[in-house]
C-alpha positions as CSV (number, residue, x, y, z in Angstrom):
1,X,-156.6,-120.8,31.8
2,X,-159.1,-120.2,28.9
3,X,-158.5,-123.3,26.3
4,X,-158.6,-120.1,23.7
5,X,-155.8,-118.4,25.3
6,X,-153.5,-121.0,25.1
7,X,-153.1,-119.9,21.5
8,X,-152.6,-116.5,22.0
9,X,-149.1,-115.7,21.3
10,X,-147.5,-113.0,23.1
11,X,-144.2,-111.0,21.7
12,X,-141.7,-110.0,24.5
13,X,-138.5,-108.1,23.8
14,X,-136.0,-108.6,26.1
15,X,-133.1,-105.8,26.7
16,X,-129.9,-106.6,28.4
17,X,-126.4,-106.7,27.9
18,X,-125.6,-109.7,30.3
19,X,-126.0,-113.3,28.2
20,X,-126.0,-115.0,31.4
21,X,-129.2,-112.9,32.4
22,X,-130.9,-113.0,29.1
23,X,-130.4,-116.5,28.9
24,X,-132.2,-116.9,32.9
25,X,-135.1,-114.6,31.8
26,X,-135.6,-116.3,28.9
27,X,-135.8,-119.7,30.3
28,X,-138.3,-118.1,33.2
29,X,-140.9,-117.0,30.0
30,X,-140.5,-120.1,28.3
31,X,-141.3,-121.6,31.6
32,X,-144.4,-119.3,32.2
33,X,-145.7,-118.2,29.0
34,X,-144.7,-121.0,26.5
35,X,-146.6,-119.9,23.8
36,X,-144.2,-116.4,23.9
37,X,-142.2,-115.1,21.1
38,X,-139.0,-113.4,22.7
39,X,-137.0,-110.8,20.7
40,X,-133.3,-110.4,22.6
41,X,-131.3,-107.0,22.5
42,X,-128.3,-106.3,23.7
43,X,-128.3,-102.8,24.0
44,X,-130.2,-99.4,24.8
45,X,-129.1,-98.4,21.3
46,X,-129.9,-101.5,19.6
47,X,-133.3,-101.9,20.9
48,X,-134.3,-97.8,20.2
49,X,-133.3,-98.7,16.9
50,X,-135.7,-101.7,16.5
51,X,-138.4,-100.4,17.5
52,X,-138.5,-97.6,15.6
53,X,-138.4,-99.9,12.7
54,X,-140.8,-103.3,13.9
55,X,-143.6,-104.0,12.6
56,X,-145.6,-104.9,15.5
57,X,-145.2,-103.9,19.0
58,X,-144.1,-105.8,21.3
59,X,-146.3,-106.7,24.5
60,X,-144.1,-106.6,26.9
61,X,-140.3,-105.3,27.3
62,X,-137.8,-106.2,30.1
63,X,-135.4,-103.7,30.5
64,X,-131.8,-103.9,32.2
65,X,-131.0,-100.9,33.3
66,X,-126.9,-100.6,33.5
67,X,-125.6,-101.7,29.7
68,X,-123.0,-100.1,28.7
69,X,-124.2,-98.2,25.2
70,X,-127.2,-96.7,26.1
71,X,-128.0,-96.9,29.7
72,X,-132.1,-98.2,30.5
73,X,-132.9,-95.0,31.9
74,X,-132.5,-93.3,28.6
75,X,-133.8,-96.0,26.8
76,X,-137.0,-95.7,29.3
77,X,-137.1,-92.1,28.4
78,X,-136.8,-92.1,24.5
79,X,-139.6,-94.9,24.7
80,X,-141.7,-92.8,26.7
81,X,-141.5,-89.9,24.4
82,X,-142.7,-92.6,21.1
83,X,-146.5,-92.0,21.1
84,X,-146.9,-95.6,19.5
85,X,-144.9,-97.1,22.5
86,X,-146.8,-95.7,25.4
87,X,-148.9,-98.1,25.7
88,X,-146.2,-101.0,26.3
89,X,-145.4,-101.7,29.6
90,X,-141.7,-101.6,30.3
91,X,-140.7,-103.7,33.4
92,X,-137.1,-103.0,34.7
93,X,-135.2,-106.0,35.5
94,X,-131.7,-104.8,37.0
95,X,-128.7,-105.8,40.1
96,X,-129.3,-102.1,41.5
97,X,-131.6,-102.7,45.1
98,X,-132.0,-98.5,45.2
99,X,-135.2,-97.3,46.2
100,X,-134.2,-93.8,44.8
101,X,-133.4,-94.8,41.5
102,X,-136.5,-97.4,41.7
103,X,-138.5,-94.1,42.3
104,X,-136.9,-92.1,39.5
105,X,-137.8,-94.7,37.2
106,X,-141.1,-95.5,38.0
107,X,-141.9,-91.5,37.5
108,X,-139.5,-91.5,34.0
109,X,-142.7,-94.5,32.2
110,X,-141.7,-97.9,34.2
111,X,-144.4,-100.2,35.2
112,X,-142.3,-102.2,37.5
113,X,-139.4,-102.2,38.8
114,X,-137.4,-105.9,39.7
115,X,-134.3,-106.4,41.5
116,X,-132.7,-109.5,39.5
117,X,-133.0,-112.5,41.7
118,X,-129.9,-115.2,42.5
119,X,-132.3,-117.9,41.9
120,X,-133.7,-119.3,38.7
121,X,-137.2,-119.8,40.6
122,X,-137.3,-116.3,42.0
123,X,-137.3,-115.0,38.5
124,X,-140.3,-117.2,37.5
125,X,-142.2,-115.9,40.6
126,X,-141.2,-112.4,38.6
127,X,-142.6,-113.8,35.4
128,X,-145.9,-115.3,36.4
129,X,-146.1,-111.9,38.6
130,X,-145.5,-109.7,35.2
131,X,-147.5,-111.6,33.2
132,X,-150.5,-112.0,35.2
133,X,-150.8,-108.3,35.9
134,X,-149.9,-107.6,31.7
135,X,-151.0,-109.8,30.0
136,X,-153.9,-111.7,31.0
């Protein structure tokens, strides 16, 4: 990696309602991007509401899709219709495994599309996968 990039800081938001998970992706990023500042929601709601209200844009958002507030798919959607967030590539990091809803989200503004992983590794391979293809 350029010498110059490794002070480059990069500001990821992280949405999802599971602790357990946020706590897994947040070690994964820490892991792969060190130098990344990580803003955790807990909510669909919650993070609508912040981003209409930040400052600066995140670089990056990882998105759960089944919270219990305000579901990702509608989150997905109201980010989509923000001109100023339609640059930002939304990843979707969820348990569902359905090609059909994979589909339906990819076509509603996602960039990717994960299924979460058992294993802590798995979820870096995500990472360095995400990050590679976003921001380097």
């Amino acid at each position: 990696m350029d010498p110059i990039l490794n002070n480059v800081f990069f500001y990821i938001l992280v949405v999802d309602d599971d602790r357990d998970d946020q706590y897994f992706l947040r070690q994964a990023i820490n892991e792969v991007i060190p130098q990344a500042i990580v803003e955790s929601l807990y909510d669909g709601s919650e993070a609508i509401t912040y981003l209409d209200k930040c400052t600066a844009l995140p670089n990056l958002i990882f998105l759960d899709l089944n919270m219990t507030k305000l579901s990702g798919k509608s989150t997905i959607v109201t980010i989509r219709k923000n001109e100023s967030l339609t640059g930002v590539p939304v990843i979707i990091l969820t348990t569902s495994k359905n090609e059909r809803e994979k589909e339906e989200l990819m076509l509603l503004g996602a960039n990717e599309f994960y299924s979460k992983p058992d294993h802590p590794k798995e979820l870096v391979k995500i990472v360095e996968e995400v990050k590679a293809k976003y921001l380097e």
